[in-house]
N, C-alpha and C positions, 0 to 999 in steps of 0.2 A: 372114200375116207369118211371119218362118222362128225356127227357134230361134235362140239366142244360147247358145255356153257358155261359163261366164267362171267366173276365182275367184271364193268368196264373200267379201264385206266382210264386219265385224263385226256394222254396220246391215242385212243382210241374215237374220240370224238368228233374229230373235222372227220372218220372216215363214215362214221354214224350217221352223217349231216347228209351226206352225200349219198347213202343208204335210203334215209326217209327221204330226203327229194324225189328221188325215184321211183322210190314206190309210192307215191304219193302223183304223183307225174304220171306213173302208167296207170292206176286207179281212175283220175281224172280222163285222162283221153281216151280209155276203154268205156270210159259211161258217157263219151261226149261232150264233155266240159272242155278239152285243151289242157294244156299244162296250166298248174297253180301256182306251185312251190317255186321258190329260188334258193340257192344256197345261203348262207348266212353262220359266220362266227359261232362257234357252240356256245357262248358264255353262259347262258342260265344253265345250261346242262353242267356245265364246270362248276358252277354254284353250287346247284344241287349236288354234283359227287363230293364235295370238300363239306357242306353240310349235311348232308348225310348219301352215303356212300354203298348203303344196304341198298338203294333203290335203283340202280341200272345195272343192267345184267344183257351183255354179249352173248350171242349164238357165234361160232366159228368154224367153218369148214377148213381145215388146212389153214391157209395166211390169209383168207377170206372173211371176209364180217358179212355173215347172211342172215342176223337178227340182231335187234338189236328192243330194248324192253327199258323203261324210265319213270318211274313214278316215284312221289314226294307224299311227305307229308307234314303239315303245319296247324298245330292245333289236335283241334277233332277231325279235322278234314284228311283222308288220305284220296291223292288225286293221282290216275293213271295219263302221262301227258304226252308219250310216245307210246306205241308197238309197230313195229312195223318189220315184214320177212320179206328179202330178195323178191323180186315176183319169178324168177326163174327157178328158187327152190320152195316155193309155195304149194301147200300139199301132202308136205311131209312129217307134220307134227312141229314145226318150230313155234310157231306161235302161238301151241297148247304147255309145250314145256316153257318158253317165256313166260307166258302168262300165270302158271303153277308158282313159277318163281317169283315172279311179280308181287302174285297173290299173298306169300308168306312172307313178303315186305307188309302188305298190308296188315296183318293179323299181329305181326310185330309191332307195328306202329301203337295200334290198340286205339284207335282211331273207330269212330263211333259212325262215321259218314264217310261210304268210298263211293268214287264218281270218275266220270272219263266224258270226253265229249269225242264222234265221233262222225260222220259223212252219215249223212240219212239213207242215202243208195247203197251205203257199203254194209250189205247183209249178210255176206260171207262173217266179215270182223264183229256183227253186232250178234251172230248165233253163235261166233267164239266166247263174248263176253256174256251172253246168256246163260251157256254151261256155267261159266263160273258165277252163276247168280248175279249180275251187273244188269237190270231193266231195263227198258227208258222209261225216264220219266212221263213222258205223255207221248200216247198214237203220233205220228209221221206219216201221212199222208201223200202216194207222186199224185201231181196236177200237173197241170201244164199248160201255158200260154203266148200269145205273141208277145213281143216289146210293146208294141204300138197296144195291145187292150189294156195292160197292164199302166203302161205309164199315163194315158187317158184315165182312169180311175182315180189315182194318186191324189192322196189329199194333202194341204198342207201341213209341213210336220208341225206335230203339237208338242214338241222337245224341243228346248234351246241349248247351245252346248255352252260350258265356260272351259277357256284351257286351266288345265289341270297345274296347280304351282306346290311346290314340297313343302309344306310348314305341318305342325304338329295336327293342325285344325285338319287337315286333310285327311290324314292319313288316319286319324279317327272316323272321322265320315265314312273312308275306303273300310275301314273294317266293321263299321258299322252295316254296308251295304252287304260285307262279306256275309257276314253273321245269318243276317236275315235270308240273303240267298241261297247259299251251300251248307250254313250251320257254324262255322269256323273262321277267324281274320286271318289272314295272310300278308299284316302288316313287315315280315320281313322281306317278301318278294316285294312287296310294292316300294320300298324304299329302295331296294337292288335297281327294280326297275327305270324308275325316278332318278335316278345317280347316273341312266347311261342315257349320251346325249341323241343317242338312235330311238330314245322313246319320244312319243307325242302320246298325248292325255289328254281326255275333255270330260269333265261332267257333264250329266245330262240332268236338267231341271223340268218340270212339271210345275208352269207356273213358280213361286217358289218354295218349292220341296224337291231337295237331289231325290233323284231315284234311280241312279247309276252313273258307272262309270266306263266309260272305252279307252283303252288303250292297244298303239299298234309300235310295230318296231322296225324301222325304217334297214331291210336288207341292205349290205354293200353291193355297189354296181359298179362293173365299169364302165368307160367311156364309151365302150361299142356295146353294152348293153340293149336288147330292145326295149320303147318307153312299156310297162305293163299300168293294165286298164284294171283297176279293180273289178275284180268277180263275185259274188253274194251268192250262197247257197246254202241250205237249210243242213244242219246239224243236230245230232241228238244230244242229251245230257243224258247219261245212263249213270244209274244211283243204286248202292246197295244199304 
């Protein structure tokens, strides 16, 4: 049976969730990492289809969802924030026609800055986004070390964090950081963000001058869950 690409519904997204976990899961534990991903509520993605709707786009085999493609755009900034294909039907061109499509979100956008962030080890997806002109931003580098030389070096952090609190002041700041960073604010994600009680926020200060911001989104678990240990690993920003 051949693919199908269509937009995605909204009923299409817890199955989307469960798509990138996976393939994200087997990416992880074929390069040695372990699993990273957990499931979690699609709600930004439901944001993003009800704010604009141009930007996710289903692959379908039969009643199968074996791609799945999601990007936005706010401002000048158009950002690719999903791709990800089946790993079992990987191979076959999906994630070159997602990505086509993708791409003709972006141009519609008319968006002056498109960017994606992606796994540094994953070179397969980063010579996908090459074809389509998406760089990185700076050389990525593999090294490699123990725990113990690495944490013997450590110097104390020279960042302080403040929790992050929603007033008008803020949310200038955030887009102020945007601006300088990616080109573009993204003061209405960050207000979505900030409204749901699964976010934590911290600025980060340099002496005092903000000069960023982190935010994470606390996954649903349940009670037999196992505890997960936070894992850090290097990432590209790939910019056109």
């Amino acid at each position: 049976m051949s693919v199908i690409y269509r937009p995605a519904q909204a009923e299409d997204l817890a199955a989307t969730d469960v798509l990138v976990v996976a393939s994200i899961n087997e990416l992880t534990i074929r390069h040695g990492f372990g699993p990273m991903a957990m499931p979690s509520p699609p709600n930004f993605q439901l944001f993003s289809l009800e704010d604009d709707p141009g930007g996710l786009w289903i692959a379908e085999n039969g009643s199968d969802i074996v791609g799945f493609a999601w990007s936005w755009a706010c401002g000048d900034l158009w950002f690719l924030a999903q791709l990800f294909v089946d790993p079992a039907q990987q191979g076959q061109g999906i994630g070159n026609e997602l990505m086509r499509r993708t791409m003709e979100h972006a141009r519609n956008s008319s968006a002056a800055h498109r960017a994606l962030i992606t796994f540094s080890f994953n070179r397969v997806s980063q010579g996908l986004y090459i074809r389509h002109g998406l760089f990185p931003k700076m050389p990525i580098y593999f090294v490699g070390s123990s725990r113990e030389q690495v944490a013997a070096k450590l110097q104390e952090p020279s960042l302080r964090s403040v929790a992050l609190v929603d007033t008008d002041a803020t949310i200038k700041r955030l887009a102020e950081i945007d601006a300088r960073a990616v080109g573009a604010a993204r003061d209405k994600h960050h207000r979505y963000l900030l409204s749901d009680p699964a976010t934590t926020a911290v600025l980060l200060y340099s002496g005092n001058e903000c000069v960023a911001t982190a935010m994470s989104v606390r996954a649903a678990m349940s009670d037999r869950s196992p505890p997960r240990v936070p894992t850090f690993f290097a990432m590209l920003l790939l910019l056109r």
